[in-house]
N, C-alpha and C positions, 0 to 999 in steps of 0.2 A: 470350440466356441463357448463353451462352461466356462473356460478357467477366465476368458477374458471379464466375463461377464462378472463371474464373481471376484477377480481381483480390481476390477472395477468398485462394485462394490463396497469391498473391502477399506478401498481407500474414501473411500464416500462418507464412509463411516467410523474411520482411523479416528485415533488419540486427539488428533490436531482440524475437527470441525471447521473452526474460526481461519485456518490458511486459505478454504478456497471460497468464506468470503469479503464481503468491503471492508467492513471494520471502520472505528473511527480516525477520521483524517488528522485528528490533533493527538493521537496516542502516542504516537511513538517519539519522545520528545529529543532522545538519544538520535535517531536520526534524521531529525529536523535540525536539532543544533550541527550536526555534520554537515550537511546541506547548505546552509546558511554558510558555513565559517569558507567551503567551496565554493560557494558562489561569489565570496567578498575576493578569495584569493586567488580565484578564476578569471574570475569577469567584475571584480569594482563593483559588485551589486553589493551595497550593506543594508541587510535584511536580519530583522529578530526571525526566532527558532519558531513563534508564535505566526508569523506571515505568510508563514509555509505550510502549504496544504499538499498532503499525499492523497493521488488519487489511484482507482482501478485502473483507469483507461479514460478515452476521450469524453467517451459517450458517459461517466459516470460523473467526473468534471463537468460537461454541458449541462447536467443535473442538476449540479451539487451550486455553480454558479450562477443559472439562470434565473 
């Protein structure tokens, strides 16, 4: 039960903090433009890289737009 705890931990407190949390929605601009150029050649949506909001989940989106 130790090791779970502490490689728990461990990762809690890993090199990379900011993976497990929200971060900003307009940061990642590299994959908003990917997004975008998918969604035009997917589905006819023509949307800028700017329109596109990454979110955590539902419930952080109902947050983020309400």
């Amino acid at each position: 039960m130790k090791s779970r705890k502490r490689c728990l931990l461990d990762s809690l407190e890993g090199p990379y903090p900011r993976l497990l949390m929200y971060g900003d929605s307009q940061e990642d601009i590299d994959l908003r433009t990917e997004l975008a150029l998918y969604l035009f050649q997917a589905r006819g949506v023509s949307c800028s890289p700017g329109q596109i909001e990454i979110c955590g989940g539902t419930q952080q989106a109902i947050c983020y737009f309400a």
